[in-house]
N, C-alpha and C positions, 0 to 999 in steps of 0.2 A: 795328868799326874807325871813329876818327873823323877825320874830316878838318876844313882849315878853310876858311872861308866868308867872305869880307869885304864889306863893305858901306859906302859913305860918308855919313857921319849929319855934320852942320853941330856948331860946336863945344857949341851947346845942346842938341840932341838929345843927343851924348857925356854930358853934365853931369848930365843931368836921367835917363839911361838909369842911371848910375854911382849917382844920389841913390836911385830907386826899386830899385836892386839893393840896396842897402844898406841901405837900411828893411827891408827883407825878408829880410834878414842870407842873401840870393845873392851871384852873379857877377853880371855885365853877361853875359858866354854863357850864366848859369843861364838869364836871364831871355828872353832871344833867343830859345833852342831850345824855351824854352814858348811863346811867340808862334807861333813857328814850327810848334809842333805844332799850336797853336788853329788855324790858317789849315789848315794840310794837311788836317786831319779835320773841316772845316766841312762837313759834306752836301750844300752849296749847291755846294760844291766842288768836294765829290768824286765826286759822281753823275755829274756830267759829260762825259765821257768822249771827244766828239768834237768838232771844231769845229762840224758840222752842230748840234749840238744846243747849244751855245753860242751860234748863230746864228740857230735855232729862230723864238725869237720876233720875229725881224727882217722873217720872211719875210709878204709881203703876201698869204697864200693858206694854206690847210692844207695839210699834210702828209699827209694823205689822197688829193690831188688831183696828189702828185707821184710819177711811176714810182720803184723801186727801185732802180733798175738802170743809172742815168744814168752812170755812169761804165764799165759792164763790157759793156754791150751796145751792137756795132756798131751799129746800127738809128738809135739816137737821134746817132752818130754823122755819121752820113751827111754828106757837103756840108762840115765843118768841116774849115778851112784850105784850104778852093779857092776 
């Protein structure tokens, strides 16, 4: 089933999206939903899976050095919000 997807592109993107669908004798949505498929199945993309690991290489320390468990075990809770 498909449904649709809007997106606001400035009157030169429209123009220029319209010109290269047309060289390529597509749509303007031909050309979208291949973009759209590039982006979704980039690896880079799609490995990724949680914010933590999104945020990975932000962190000033390894990930070896950080318990597992920081969200489900009271212990590390202790004292927060008193």
């Amino acid at each position: 089933m498909k449904t649709t997807l809007s997106i606001k592109v400035t009157e030169n993107e429209k123009l220029r999206l319209k010109r290269a669908a047309n060289a390529r004798n597509k749509t303007p949505s031909d050309l979208m939903r291949e973009a759209l498929e590039m982006i979704l199945n980039d690896p880079d993309i799609v490995h990724r899976e949680s914010c933590f690991e999104v945020a990975e290489d932000l962190l000033p320390y390894g990930t070896s050095d950080m318990p597992a468990d920081l969200s489900s075990n009271k212990d590390h809770l202790k004292g927060f919000g008193e």
